[in-house]
N, C-alpha and C positions, 0 to 999 in steps of 0.2 A: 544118478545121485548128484552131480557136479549142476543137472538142470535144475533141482529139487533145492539145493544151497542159493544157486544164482535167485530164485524168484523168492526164496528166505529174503536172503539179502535186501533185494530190490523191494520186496515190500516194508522194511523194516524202514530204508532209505526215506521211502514215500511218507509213512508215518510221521519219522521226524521231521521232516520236511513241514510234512500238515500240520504240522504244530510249531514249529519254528515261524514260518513264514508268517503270522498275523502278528507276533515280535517284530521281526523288520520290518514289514512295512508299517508297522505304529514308529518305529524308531525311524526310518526314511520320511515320514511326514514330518514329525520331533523336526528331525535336522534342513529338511524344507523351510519350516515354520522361521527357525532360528534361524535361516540365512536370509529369510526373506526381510524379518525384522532387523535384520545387522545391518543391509545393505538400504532399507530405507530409515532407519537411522541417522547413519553416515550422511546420506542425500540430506536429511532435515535439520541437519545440524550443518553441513556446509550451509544450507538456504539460508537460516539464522544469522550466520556469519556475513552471507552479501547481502541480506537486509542491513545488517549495522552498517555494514562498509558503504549503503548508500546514502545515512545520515552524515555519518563521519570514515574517509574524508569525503566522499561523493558532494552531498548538499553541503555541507562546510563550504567545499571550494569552489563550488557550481558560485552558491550567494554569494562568496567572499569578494570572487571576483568581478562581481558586479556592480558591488557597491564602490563611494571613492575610497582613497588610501586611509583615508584616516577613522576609516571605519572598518578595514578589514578585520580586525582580533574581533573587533566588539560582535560583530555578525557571524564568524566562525564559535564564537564562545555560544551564543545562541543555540544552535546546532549542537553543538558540545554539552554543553546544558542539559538538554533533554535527554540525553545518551543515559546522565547519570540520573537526573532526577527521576523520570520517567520510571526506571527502572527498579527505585526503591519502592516507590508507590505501586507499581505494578505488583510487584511481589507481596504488599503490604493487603491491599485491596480491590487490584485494579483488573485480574484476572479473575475472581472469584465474580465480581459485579456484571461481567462479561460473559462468563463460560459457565457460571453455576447455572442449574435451574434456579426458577424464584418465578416473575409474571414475565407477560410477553414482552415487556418491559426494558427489566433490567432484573440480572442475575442477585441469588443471596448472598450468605458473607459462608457457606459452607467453605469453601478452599482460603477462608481469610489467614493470613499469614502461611500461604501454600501447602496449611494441612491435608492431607491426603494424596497431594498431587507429588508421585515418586516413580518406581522406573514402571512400575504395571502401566499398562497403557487403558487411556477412556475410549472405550469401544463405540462411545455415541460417537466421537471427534476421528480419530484416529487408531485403530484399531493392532497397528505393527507397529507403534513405536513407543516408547513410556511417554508417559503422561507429560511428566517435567521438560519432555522435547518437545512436546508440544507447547507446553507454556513459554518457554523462553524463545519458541520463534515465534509465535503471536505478540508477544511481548515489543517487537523489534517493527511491528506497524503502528504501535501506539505513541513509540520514542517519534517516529518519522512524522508523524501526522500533525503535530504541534509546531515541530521545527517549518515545514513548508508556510504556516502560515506567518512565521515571522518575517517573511520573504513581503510582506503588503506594507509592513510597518519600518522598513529597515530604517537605519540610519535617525531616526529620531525618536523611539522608547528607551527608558532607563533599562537595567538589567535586570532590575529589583521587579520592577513591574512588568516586563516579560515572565518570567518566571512564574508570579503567579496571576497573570496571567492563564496560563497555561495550565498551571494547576486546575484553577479552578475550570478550565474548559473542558479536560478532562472528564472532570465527571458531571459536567451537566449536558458535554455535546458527545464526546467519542464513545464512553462507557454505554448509554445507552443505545443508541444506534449501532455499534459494533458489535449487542446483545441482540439485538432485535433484528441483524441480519444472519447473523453467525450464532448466537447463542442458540441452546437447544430448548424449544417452545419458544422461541424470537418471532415478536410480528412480523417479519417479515421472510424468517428463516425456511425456505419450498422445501425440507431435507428434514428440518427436526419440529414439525408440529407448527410450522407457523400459520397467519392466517389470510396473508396476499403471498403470492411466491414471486420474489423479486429473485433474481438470479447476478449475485455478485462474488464472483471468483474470488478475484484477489482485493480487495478492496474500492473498487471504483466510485463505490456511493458513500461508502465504511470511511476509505481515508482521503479521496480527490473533491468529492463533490464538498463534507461538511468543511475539508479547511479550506477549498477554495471560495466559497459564499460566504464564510467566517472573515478570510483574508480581505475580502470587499467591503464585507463589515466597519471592520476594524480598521481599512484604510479611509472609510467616509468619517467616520467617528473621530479619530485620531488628527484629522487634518491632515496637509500636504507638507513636505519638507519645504523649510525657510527656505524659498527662490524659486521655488518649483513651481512654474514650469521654465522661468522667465534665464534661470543660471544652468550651465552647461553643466550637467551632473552625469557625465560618460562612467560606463564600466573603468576602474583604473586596471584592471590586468585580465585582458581576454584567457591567456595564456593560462591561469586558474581556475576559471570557468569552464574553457575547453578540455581541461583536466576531469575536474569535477563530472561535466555531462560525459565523458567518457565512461567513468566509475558508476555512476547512476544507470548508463545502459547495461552495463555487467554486471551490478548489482541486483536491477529489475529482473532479471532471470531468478534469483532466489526468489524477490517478491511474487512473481507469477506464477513462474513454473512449480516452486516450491507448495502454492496453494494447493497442489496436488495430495500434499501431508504424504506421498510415498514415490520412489524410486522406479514410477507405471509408464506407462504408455502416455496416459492422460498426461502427466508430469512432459515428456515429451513432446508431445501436441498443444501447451501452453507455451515452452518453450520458443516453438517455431514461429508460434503465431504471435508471440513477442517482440521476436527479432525483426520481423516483418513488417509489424509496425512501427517498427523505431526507424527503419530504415524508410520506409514512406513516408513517414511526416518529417524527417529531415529534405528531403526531397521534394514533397509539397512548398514548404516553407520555402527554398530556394528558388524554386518556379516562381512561387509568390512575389517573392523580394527583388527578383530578375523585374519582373514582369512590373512592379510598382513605383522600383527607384533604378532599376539598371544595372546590379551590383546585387550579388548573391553571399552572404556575410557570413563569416564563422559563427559572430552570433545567432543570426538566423537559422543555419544550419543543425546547432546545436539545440535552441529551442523547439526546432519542428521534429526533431528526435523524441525530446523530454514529450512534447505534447501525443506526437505518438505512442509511446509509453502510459503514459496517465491515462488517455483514454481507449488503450485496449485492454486494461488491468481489470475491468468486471468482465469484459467477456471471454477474456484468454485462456480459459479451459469448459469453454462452450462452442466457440468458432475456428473455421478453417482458417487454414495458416493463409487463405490469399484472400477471404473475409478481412484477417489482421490486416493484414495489407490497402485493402480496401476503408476500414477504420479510420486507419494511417495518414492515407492517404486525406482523409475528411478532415481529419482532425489539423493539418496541416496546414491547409487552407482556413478553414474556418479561425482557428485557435491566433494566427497571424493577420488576422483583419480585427480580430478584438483586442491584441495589444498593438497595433501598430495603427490602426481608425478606429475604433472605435473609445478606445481609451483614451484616446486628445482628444476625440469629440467633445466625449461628456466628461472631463477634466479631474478628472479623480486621480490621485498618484498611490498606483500600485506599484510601489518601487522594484519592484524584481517582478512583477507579472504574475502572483501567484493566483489571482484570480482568473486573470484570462489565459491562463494554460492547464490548472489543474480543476480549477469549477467549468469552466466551460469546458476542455475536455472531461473532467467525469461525469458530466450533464451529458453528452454527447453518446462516452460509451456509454453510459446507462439505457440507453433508449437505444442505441445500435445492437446492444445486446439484445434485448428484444425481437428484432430484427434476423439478424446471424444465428442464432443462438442454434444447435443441434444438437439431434441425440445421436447422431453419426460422429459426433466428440466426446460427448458425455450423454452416457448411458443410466445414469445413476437415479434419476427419477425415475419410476416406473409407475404402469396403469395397475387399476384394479386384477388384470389377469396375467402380470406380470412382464407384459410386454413393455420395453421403453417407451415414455410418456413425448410425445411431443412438445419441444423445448419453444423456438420462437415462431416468427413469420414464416420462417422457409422451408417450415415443419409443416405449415399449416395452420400455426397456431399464433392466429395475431393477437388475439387477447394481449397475448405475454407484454407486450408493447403498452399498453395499458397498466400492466400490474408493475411493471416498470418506472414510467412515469408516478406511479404513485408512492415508487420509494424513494424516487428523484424528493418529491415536492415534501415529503416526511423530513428527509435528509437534507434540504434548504430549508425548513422550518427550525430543524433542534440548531443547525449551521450560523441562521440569523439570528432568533431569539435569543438561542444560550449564549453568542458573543456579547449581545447587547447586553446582556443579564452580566456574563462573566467582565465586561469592560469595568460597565458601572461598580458591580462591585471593587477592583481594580484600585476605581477612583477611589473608592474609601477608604482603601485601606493603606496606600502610597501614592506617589509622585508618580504621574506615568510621562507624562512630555518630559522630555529635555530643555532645559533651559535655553531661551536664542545662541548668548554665549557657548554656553555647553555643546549645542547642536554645532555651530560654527568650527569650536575646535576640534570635534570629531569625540565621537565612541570609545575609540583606544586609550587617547588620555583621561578623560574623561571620568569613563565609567570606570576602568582598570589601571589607567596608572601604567598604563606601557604603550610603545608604540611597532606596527608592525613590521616597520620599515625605519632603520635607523643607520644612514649612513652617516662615516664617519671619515675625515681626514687620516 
């Protein structure tokens, strides 16, 4: 009898069980799902945060402190500038032109004034995180990407015509090339329907290559600063610069690692191969600087950092972390013979180097990425049978290096023309030079009416 009760019992147990059990574990995936999206959340919302932190303070101080004293506010404001303006526009038009479908182009006005885009998340972009996370950290490349290029023109535009400047660059150089590499059916997007597969992580073609050939633009157009090259126009404070390129390297970890859009592995593996490039192009740089004047410089030090940075930024979530390294390393060298010979060669004043640090290094990664590029990193492309697609050279697949180049020379094309386009329009519509006077007394007074530096008895 007590046998006859026990396997009553026991089969009773089993029943519920069988039937319970496809409840938990629906509800243990449920709460998988929701930690997964919590915890890359968090992750993409810090990255957004050290994206801002590398406009302001990072490039703030990086610029500031390379210009003279009496243009420190005016070149921080710059930088400052775009934080807010940027960001209105963004929200206004400048996502939806980007991220919407529309042609391969440029996106339509569907997300205009960021209708639809709330905590659901867009499965084509980012699939664990809401939507809105994701626009406000894309957001935080487009503020950045204007600001570097005022780095070519410091010390002698008004404010007025910075601004729109910039404006108008906006949407005739970033909007659509930030569509067409990233957007979904972007010419050149290899992920969402594009029709060359250019391979750009974190920006490298997106934000280094168009402001740095923009910045060259814009410093040939604009003229050279009253005395340049003939008056000593030294960094007035290393000590804010060497601040600033600190914040920029810590900040670059949102921009790269963060291109991950989740809390992964890959997120990890951009990381590293970040840091390893920042650390070899400071290093290159000072071999360099040893090796051509004798004396290895904080400025140099810091520059071959930044230039390691800029150009392992397209391929930092395709290449090994000693690929980065190896980048780093190129970029360090190369990126220091373009502003220190090659720039007094041909006599152009690029007052802060933003051409020969971030065009020439995102020219550089662009085509390294080709090169490096792995599915032993990123997997995410695949063949027709499913299998991972081979990524660059060392995959096998040199093409890539070719389709590379051709996003390069796309993204020097919208880089030059829409500068020349956005200058001239500029001119019509304000004063862009600084007056001799003006430029003599500096930016601070100047344009605002205060000064950065004000000692007093």
């Amino acid at each position: 009898m007590s046998l006859l009760r026990l396997g009553t019992f026991l089969l009773f147990a089993c029943s519920a069980f069988a039937q319970s059990a496809p409840n938990d574990i629906s509800a243990l995936k449920e709460a998988v799902a929701a930690a997964q999206s919590a915890g890359d959340n968090a992750w993409m919302l810090m990255s957004a945060a050290l994206v801002l932190l590398m406009t302001g303070p990072g490039l703030a101080l990086f610029y500031g402190g390379l210009v003279r004293h009496k243009n420190v506010l005016g070149t921080m404001m710059q930088s400052f500038a775009m934080m807010a303006i940027v960001t209105l526009i963004w929200g206004v038009c400048g996502y939806s032109l980007v991220f919407a479908e529309g042609s391969p182009f440029l996106g339509d006005l569907r997300y205009l004034f960021l209708n639809g885009v709330g905590a659901a998340p867009n499965a084509d972009y980012a699939p664990t995180i809401p939507h809105l996370t994701f626009m406000v950290y894309q957001m935080m490349f487009a503020i950045i990407t204007p600001a570097l290029i005022a780095g070519a023109f410091a010390e002698r535009v008004r404010f007025g015509a910075m601004v729109t400047f910039s404006t108008l660059w906006l949407f005739i150089v970033y909007f659509p090339v930030a569509h067409m590499v990233w957007g979904k059916g972007g010419y050149l997007n290899p992920f969402l329907g594009g029709v060359v597969p250019v391979f750009d992580f974190a920006g490298g073609t997106v934000v280094h290559i168009t402001s740095g050939f923009s910045a060259l633009v814009a410093a040939v157009m604009l003229g050279k600063r009253r005395g340049y090259p003939h008056e000593p126009m030294k960094p007035h404070s290393l000590v804010l610069s060497f601040i600033g390129a600190c914040m920029l390297w810590f900040g670059w970890f949102g921009f790269n690692a963060g291109s991950a859009l989740a809390a992964s592995s890959l997120a990890t593996s951009a990381f590293v191969a970040t840091h390893f490039a920042a650390a070899a192009g400071a290093v290159a740089w000072m071999i360099a600087e040893r090796l051509h004047n004798g004396k290895a410089s904080a400025l140099g030090a810091i520059s071959g950092a930044v230039a390691g940075l800029a150009t392992v930024t397209q391929g930092a979530g395709f290449v090994t972390p000693f690929s980065g390294a190896l980048i780093g390393l190129i970029a360090g060298f190369v990126c220091f013979a373009m502003v220190i010979i090659v720039k007094i060669k041909l006599g152009y004043d690029d007052s802060l180097d933003a051409f020969g640090v971030h065009g020439v290094g995102g020219l550089m990664g662009c085509l390294l990425t080709g090169v490096f590029a792995t599915n032993q990193i990123n997997s995410a492309l695949k063949l027709p049978n499913g299998s991972p697609a081979p990524l660059g050279w060392v995959d096998g697949n040199a093409a890539q290096v070719l389709n590379q180049g051709i996003g390069a020379v796309i993204g020097i094309a919208f880089g030059v023309i829409g500068t020349i386009i956005a200058l001239k329009l500029t001119g019509l519509l304000t004063t862009v030079r600084m007056e001799q006077t003006d430029e003599a007394s500096g930016m601070d007074i100047t344009l605002h009416g205060e000064e950065g530096y004000l000692f007093e008895d």
